[in-house]
Backbone as CSV, one residue per row, in Angstrom:
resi,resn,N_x,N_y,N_z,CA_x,CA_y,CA_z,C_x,C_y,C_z
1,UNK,10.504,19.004,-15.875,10.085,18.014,-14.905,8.590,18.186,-14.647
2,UNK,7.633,16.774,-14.425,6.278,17.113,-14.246,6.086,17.754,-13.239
3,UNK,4.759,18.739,-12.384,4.476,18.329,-11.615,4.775,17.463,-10.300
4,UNK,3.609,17.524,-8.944,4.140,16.650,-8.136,2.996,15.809,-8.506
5,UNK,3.383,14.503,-7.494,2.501,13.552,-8.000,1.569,12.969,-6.610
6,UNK,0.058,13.195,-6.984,-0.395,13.177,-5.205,-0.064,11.721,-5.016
7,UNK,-0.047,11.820,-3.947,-0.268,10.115,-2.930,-1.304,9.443,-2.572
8,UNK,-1.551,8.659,-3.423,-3.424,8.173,-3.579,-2.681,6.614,-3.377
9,UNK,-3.661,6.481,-2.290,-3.541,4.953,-2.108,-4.772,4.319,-2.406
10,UNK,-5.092,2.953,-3.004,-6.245,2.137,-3.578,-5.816,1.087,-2.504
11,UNK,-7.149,0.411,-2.099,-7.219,-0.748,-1.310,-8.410,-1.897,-1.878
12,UNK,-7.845,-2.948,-2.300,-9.292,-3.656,-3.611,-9.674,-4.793,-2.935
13,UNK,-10.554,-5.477,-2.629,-10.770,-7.062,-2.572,-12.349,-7.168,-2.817
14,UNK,-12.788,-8.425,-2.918,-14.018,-9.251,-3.081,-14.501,-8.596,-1.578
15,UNK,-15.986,-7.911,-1.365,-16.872,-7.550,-0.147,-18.215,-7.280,-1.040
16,UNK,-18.899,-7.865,-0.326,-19.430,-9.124,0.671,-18.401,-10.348,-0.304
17,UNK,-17.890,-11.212,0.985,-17.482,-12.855,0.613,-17.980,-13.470,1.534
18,UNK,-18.010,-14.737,1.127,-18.265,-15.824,1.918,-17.302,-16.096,2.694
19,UNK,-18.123,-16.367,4.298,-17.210,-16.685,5.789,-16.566,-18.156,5.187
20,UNK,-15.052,-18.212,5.390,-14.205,-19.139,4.698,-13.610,-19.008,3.735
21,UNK,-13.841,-18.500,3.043,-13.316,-17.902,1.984,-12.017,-17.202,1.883
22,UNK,-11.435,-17.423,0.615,-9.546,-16.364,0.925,-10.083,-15.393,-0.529
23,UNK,-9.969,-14.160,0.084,-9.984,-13.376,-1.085,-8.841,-12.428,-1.352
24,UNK,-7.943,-12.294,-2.347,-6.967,-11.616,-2.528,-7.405,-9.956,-2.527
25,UNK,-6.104,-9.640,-1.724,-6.466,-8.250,-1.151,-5.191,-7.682,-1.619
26,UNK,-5.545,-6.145,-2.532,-4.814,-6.174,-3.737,-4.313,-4.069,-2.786
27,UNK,-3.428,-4.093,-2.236,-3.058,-3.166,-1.974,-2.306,-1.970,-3.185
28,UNK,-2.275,-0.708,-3.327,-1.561,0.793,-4.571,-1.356,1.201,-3.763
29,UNK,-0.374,2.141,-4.168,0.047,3.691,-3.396,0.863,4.163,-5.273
30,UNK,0.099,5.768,-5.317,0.488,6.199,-6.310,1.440,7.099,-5.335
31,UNK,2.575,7.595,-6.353,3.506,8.669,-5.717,4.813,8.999,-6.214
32,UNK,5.440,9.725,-5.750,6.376,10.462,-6.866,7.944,10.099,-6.471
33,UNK,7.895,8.773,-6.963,9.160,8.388,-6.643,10.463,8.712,-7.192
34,UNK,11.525,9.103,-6.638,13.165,9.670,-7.007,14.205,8.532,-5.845
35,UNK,14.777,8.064,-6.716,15.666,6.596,-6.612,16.989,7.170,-5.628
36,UNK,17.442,8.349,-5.475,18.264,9.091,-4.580,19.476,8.938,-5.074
37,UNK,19.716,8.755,-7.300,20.738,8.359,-7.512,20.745,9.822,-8.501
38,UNK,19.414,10.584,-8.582,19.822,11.632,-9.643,20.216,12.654,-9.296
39,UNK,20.536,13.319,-10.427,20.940,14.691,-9.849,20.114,16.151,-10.628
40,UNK,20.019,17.092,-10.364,19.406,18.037,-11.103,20.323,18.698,-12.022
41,UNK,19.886,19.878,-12.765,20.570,19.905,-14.077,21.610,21.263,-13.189
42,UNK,21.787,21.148,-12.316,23.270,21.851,-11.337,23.979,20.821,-10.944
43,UNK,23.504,19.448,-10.605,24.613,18.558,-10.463,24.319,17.884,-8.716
44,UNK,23.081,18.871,-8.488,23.004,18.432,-6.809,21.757,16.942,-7.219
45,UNK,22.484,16.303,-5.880,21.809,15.295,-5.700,20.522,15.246,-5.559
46,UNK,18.961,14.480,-5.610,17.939,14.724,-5.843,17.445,13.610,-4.915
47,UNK,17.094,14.143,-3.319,16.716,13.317,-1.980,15.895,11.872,-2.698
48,UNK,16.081,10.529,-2.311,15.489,9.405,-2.163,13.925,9.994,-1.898
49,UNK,12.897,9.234,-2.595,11.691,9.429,-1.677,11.253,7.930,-2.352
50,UNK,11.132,7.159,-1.418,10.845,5.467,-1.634,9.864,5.225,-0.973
51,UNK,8.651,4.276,-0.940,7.793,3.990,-0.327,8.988,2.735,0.228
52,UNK,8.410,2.746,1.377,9.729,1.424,2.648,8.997,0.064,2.840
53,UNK,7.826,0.679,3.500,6.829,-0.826,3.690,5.125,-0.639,4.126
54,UNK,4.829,-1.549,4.088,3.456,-1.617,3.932,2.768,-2.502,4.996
55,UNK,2.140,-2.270,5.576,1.130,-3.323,7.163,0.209,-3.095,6.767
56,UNK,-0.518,-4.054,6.651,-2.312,-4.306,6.810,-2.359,-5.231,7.807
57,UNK,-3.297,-4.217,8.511,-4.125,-5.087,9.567,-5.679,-5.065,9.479
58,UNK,-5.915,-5.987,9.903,-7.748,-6.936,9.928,-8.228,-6.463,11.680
59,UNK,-9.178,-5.309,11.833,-9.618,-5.339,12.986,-8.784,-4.806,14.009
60,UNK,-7.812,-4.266,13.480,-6.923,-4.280,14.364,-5.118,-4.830,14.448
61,UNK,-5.762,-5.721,14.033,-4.314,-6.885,13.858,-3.546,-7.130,12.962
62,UNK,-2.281,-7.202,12.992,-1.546,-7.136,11.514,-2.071,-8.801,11.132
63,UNK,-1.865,-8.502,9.392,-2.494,-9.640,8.627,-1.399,-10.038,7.938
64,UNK,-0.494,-8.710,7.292,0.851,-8.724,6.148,1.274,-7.420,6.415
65,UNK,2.772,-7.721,5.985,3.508,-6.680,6.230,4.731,-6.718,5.181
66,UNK,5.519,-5.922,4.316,6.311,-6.282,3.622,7.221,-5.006,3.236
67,UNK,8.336,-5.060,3.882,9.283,-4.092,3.664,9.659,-4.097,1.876
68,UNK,10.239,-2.847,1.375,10.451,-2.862,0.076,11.396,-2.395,0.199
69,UNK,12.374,-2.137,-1.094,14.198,-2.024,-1.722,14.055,-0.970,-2.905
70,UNK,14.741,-0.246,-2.601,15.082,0.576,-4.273,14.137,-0.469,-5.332
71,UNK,14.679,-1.275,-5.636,14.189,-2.167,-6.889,13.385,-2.369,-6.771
72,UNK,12.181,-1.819,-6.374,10.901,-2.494,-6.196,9.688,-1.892,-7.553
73,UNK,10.328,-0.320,-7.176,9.991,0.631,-8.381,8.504,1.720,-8.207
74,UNK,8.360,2.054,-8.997,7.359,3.486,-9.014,6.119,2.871,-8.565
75,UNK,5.328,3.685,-7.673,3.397,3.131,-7.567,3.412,1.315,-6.876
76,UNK,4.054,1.204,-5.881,3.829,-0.410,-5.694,2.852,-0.772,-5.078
77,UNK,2.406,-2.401,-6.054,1.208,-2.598,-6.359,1.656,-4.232,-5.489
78,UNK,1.010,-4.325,-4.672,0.999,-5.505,-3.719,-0.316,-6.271,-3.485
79,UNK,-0.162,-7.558,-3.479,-1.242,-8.685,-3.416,-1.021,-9.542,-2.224
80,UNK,-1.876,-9.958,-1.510,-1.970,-10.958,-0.727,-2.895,-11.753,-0.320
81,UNK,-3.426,-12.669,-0.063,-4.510,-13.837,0.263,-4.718,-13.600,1.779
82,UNK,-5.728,-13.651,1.742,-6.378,-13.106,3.305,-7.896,-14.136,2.968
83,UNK,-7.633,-15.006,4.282,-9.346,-16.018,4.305,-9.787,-14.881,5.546
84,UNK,-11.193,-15.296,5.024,-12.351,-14.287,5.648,-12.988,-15.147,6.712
85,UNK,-12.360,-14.994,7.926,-13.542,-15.480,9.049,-14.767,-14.674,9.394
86,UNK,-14.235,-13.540,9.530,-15.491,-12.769,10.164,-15.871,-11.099,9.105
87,UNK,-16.620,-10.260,9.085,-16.625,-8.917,9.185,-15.812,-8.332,9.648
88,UNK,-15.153,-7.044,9.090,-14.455,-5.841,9.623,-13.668,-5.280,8.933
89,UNK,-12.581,-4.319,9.743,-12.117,-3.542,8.737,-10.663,-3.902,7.894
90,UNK,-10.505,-3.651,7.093,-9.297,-4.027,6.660,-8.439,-2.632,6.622
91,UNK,-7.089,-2.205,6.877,-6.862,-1.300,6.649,-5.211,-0.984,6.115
92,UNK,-4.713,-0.849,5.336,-3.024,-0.934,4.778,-2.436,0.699,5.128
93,UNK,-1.090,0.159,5.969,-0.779,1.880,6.137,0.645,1.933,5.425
94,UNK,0.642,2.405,4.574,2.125,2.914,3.364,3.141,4.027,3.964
95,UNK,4.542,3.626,4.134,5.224,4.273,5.135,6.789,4.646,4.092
96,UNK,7.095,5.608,3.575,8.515,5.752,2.817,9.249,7.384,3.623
97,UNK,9.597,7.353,2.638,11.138,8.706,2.730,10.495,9.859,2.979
98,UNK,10.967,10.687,3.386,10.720,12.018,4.143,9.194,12.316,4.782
99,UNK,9.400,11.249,5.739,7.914,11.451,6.526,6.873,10.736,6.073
100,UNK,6.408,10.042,4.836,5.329,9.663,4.205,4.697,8.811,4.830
101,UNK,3.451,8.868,5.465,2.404,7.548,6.072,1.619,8.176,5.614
102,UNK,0.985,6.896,4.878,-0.580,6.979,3.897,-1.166,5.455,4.347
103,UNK,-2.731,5.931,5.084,-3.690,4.593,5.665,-4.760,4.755,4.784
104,UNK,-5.396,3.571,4.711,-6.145,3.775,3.721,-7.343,2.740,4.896
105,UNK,-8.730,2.391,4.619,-9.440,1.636,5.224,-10.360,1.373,4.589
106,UNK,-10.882,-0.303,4.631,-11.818,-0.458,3.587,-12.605,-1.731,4.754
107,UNK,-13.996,-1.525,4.783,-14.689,-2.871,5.263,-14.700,-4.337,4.310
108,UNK,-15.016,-5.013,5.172,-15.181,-6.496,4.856,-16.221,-6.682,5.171
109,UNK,-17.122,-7.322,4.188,-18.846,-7.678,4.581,-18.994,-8.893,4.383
110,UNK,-19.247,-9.939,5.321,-19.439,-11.070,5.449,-21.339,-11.504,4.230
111,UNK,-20.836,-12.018,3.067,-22.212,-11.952,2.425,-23.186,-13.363,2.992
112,UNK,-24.103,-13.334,2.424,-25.522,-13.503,3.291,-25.222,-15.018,2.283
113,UNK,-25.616,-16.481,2.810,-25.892,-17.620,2.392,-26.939,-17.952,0.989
């Protein structure tokens, strides 16, 4: 069996954009997912560790939020459209199985005319 696998979260979009503008905001979380269906080579069961769901909030405020299912699968890689009124922060917090919250924070720069 590898290794563990760290928990690196990526947070991507277009900064500086133009005020009005929708720029897709491309949320990762790497991590070492086990489906809670295996077993080890004794036969014991091998704990679930699932990423559950994901909130980004703008400034403060939730923007998206999206619970996830077994089937969703290893490292999930999530997109969403977010229009840009103003400057600030964007920030996605990744929440799964045995305790896991991973925030990540990235600015938004309103670019110049």
């Amino acid at each position: 069996m590898a290794g563990p696998v760290a928990h690196r979260a990526v947070l991507q979009f277009q900064s500086p954009a133009p005020q009005g503008s929708v720029v897709e905001v491309h949320a990762i979380i790497r991590h070492p997912m086990e489906s809670g269906f295996r077993r080890t080579e004794r036969g014991e069961l091998i704990a679930a560790n699932l990423i559950r769901r994901l909130v980004c909030r703008f400034n403060g405020k939730e923007v998206f939020r999206a619970d996830l299912h077994p089937g969703m699968g290893a490292d999930p890689s999530i997109r969403f459209p977010f229009r840009v009124e103003q400057a600030g922060d964007m920030e996605c917090e990744w929440h799964g199985d045995q305790g896991l919250t991973r925030t990540i924070k990235r600015a938004l720069v309103i670019s110049q005319p």
